[in-house]
C-alpha positions in Angstrom: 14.2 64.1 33.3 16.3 66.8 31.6 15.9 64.2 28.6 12.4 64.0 28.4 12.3 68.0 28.6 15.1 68.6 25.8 13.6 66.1 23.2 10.1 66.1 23.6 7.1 68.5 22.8 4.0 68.9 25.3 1.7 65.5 23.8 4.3 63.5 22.7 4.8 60.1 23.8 7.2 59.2 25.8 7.8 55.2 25.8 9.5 53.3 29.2 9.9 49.7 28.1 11.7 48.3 31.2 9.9 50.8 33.5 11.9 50.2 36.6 10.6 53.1 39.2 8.0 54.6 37.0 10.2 57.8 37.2 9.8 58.2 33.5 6.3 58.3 33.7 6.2 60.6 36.5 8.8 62.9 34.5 6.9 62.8 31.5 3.5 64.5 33.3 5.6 66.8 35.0 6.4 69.5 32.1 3.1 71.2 32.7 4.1 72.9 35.8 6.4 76.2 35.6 8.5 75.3 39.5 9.2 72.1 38.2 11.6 72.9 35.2 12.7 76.1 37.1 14.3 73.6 39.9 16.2 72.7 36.6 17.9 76.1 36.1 15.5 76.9 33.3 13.4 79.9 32.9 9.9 79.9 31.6 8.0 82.7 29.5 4.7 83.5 29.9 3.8 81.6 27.1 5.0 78.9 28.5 8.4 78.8 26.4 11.3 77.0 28.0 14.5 79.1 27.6 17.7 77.2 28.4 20.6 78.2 30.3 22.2 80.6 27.4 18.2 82.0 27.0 17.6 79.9 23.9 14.0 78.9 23.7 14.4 74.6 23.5 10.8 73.6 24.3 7.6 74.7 26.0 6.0 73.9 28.9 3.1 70.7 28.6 2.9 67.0 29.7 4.1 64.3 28.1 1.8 60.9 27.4 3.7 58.1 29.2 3.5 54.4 28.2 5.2 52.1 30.7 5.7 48.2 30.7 7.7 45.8 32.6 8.7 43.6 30.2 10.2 41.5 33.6 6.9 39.3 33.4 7.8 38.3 29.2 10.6 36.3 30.3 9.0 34.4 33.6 5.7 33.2 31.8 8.3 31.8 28.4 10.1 29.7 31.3 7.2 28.6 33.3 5.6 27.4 29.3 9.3 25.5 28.8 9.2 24.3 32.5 5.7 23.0 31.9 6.5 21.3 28.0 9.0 19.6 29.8 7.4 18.5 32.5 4.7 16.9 30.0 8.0 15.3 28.1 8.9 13.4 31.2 5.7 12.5 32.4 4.9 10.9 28.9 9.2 9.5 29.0 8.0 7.8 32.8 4.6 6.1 31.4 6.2 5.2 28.5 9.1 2.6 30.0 6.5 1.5 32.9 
């Protein structure tokens, strides 16, 4: 989360290709709220500057957009298409030397 807050600007887009809990996501639309980085140890201006630990101003307070995909499914339909290619190979191999 600290991440997300350190390199990003309130609208940026924050990209979770594996998306595993969704944390990222919910990280990412998080920054808007003042108690939430203050759990972090930072401190927030009233302009909604985010001051780091020495009081150096690193970012400001504002979601992120979040883009999340499980590329898990990618892999499972390419082996059900070679499972199914090679199926049709041996049904064709079984007709063929009936």
């Amino acid at each position: 989360m600290r991440y997300i807050l350190h390199y990003t600007q309130p609208g940026d887009v924050v990209f979770d290709g594996f998306c595993g809990t969704g944390m990222t996501g919910v990280a990412a639309n998080l920054w808007w709220r003042p108690d939430e980085v203050q759990e972090l140890g930072y401190m927030v201006k009233g302009d909604g500057t985010i001051l780091n630990e020495e009081g150096k101003p690193f970012s400001k307070l504002g979601a992120r957009r979040a883009i999340l995909n499980d590329l898990a499914p990618v892999p499972r339909s390419l082996l059900t298409i070679i499972r199914l290619r090679l199926m049709q190979k041996l049904s064709t191999v079984k007709l063929n030397a009936s």
